[in-house]
C-alpha positions, -999 to +999 in steps of 0.1 A: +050-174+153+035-142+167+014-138+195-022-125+206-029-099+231-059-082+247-067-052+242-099-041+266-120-013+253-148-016+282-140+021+291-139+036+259-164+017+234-185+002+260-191+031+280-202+050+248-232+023+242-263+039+238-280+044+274-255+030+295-222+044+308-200+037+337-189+060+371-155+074+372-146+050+402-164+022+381-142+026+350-111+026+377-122-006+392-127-019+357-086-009+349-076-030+383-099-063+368-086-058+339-049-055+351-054-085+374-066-106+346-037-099+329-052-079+302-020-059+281-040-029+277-069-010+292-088+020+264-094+037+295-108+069+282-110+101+262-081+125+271-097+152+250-129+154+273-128+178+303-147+155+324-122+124+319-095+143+331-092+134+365-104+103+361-074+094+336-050+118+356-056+096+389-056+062+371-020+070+355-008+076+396-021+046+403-001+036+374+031+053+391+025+037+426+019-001+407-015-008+413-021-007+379+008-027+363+018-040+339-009-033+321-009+001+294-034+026+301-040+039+263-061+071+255-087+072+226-088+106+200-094+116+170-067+122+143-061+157+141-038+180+158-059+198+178-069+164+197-037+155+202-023+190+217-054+191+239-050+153+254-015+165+264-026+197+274-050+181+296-031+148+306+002+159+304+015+120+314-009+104+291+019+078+270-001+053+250-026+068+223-048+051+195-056+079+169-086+071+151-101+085+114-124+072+086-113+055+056-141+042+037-152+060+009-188+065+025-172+076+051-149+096+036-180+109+011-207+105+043-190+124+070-165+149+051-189+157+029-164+153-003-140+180+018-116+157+023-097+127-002-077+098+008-048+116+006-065+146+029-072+111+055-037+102+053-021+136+056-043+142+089-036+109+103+005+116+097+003+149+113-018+139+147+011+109+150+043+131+143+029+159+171+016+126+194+055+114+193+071+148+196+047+157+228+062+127+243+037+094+233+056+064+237+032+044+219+009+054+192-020+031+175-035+046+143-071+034+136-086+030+103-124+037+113-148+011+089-118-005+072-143-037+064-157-013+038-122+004+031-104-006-007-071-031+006-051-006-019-062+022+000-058-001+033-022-009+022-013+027+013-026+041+049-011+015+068+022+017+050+019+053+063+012+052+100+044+022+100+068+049+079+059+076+104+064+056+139+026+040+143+034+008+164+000-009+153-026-008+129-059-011+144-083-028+115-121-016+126-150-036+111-167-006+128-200-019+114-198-059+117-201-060+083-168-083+080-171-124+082-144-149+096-132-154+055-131-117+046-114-107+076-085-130+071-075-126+037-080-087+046-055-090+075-031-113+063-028-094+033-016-062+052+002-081+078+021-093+050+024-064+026+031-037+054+045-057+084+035-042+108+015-057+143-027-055+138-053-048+163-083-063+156-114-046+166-150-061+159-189-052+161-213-080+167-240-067+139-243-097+125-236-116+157-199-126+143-175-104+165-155-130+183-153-155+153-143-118+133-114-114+160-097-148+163-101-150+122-082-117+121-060-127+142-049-160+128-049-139+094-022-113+115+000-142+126-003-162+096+011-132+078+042-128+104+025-102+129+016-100+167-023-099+166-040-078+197-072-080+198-099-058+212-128-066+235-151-053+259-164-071+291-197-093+283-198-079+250-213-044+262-209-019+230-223+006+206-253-012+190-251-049+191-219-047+208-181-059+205-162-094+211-168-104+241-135-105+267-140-140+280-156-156+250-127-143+229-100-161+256-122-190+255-123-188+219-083-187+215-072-215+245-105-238+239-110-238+205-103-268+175-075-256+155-060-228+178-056-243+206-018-248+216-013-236+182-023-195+180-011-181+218-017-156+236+016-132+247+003-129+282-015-152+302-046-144+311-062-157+346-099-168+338-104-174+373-111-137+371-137-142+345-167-151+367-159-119+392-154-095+363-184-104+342-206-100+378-193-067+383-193-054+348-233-063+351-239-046+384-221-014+370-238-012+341-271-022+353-273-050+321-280-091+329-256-110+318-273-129+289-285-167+303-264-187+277-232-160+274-203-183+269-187-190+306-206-165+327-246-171+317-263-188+343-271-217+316-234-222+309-228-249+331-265-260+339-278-296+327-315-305+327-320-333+302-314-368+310-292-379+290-264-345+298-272-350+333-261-385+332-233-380+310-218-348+331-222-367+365-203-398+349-176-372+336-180-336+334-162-335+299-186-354+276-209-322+282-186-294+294-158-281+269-140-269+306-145-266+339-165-238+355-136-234+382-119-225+357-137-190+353-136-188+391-174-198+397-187-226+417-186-202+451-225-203+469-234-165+469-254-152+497-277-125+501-294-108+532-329-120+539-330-098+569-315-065+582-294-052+555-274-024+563-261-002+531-232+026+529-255+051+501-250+085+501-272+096+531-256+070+553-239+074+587-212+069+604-223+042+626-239+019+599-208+028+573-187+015+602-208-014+606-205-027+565-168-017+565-159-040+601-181-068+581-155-065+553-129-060+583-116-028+576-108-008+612-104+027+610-079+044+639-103+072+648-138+086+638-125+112+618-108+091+596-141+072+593-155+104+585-136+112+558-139+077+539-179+078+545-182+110+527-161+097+502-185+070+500-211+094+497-202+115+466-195+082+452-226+065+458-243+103+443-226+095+410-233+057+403-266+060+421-265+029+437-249+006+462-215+002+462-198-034+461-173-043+482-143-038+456-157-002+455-156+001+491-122-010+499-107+005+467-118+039+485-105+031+523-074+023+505-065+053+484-088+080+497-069+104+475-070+090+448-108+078+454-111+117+458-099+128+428-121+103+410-151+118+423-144+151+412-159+161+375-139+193+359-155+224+357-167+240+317-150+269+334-114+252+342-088+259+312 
């Protein structure tokens, strides 16, 4: 049978939410997460954009020097030529791509403005992949933007296309939620069966259905022969009412009745990461985590009335599914009720060196402190806040790279 994989899309879809948005070194600390989870693929950006470019440039050295293995660092644009020439032009190492364009006849109508037909969206689509390959790609996803409201011929016919031209995956978009767990299945099944060819799965929670969309998808990809990758974002943060959620959608596939040992994922995935993620993913986005989000709400694991209190004291599963060590919580978190000292971005040297030695980094001189503080500095200027520890260490440790992260690309620059 095939297999499921993740696909994260925290810093491409989630970052473009309305009102929220992540730091450069943020999204970075999100791509190690995600690669210590054992996530197959980070979305980490937007190669055409000027101010990505350093930001993806340094995160493909990290890449090179393993920090950021095995998992794929894959680039979001637009199917068209000219997005494809300028994401090579301004990440000349970039490998993994997901090209994405509209197939629905509104959007097609809505968008193009009756400019363009089906065949015009296909055309496009085979010309961005055949110059992605020949500028070196070594994997290329093709989206079909709103294909819940895209004809299956039409489906069939573009997806047929991308496979006959060297796409590695279709990527199925219920770019509105408007799909359910039945629709989605016979809709992927059919085209995992008819084109053959592995699916990505990528859902909207409009109607509060993403992660039942996802697995259904996927169960519809394998049932019809095909690897099934599925994408998420961390607690669910997306455009409107948001994507499948990262941990929910594990949850969903190891936990569940009826996939459980049955439908597997192709890389494990540590949930002992899950807790430490989702905290971070909140901080950095300044959002709560919800107080009943599956695993990581502060209700997941609470029991008030009598009779779940009893039952979970006598054994935890009558009222737990699993445990909460599994998501890594269960550790007492502290926080300063006296003299705080914080590294922000007018600190000094002398309390900077006092929260690094807490977190026992040692640096051999004071210049060297020196240049990490104000590298701590400019980075506490763009996410305009505290930095957490992961932050912190992430900079001592590859103040280069940390550098390059911090620095936004001039309009000016070619």
């Amino acid at each position: 049978m095939g297999k499921i994989y993740i696909i994260d899309v925290t810093n491409r879809d989630g970052v473009q939410t309305a009102r929220l948005g992540l730091s450069k070194l943020e999204k970075t600390i999100m791509n190690i997460y995600l690669n210590e989870m054992g996530v197959f693929q980070s979305e980490f950006g937007f190669p055409t954009t000027k101010h990505e470019t350093y930001y993806l440039q340094a995160n493909l050295e990290l890449a090179e020097m393993g920090v950021l293995k095995p998992i794929h660092l894959g680039g979001w644009l637009r199917a068209t030529v000219g997005d494809v020439k300028t994401a090579f032009k301004y990440v000349p190492g970039i490998k993994h791509l997901n090209i994405s364009i509209s197939t629905s006849d509104q959007m097609i109508q809505g968008k193009f403005l009756g400019r363009k037909t089906r065949d015009d969206i296909i055309q496009m689509m085979v010309e961005a992949l055949e110059v992605a390959r020949s500028l070196g790609a070594e994997t290329v996803g093709v989206n079909a933007e709103d294909a819940s409201r895209t004809g299956l011929d039409f489906l069939l016919k573009f997806a047929a296309a991308a496979k006959e031209h060297g796409a590695i995956r279709f990527r199925y978009c219920d770019t509105l939620g408007y799909d359910s767990p039945f629709s989605i299945y016979e809709t992927i099944r059919a085209i995992a069966e008819n084109v053959g060819m592995p699916i990505e799965i990528h859902c909207h929670g409009d109607l509060g259905m993403a992660v039942a969309s996802s697995i259904a998808g996927a169960k519809g990809a394998i049932d019809g022969g095909q690897d099934a990758y599925i994408n998420t974002t961390v607690n669910g943060i997306g455009e409107r009412a948001g994507n499948a959620d990262l941990v929910a959608t594990v949850l969903a596939i190891t936990k569940s009745k009826g996939f459980e040992g049955k439908y597997e994922l192709g890389m494990p995935i540590d949930m002992s990461k899950s807790w430490e993620i989702a905290k971070f993913a909140s901080y950095a986005f300044g959002v709560p985590i919800p107080i009943n989000q599956p695993g990581v709400g502060a209700n997941a694991f609470a029991h008030e009335s009598g009779i779940h209190a009893d039952g979970v004291l006598k054994d935890p599963q009558n009222y737990e599914l699993y445990s909460y060590t599994e998501l890594g919580r269960g550790e007492t978190e502290l926080v300063e009720t006296g003299r705080e000292i914080c590294a922000g971005e007018y600190g000094g040297i002398s309390g900077f060196s006092h929260v690094m030695g807490k977190m026992e980094v040692e640096f051999t001189s004071e210049e060297d402190a020196e240049k990490i503080l104000e590298l701590v500095r400019y980075a506490n200027v763009t996410a305009q806040k505290p930095l957490v520890e992961k932050e912190l260490l992430f900079i001592a440790e590859y103040p280069d790279i940390a550098r390059k992260l911090l620095t936004l690309r001039p309009l000016d620059v070619p």
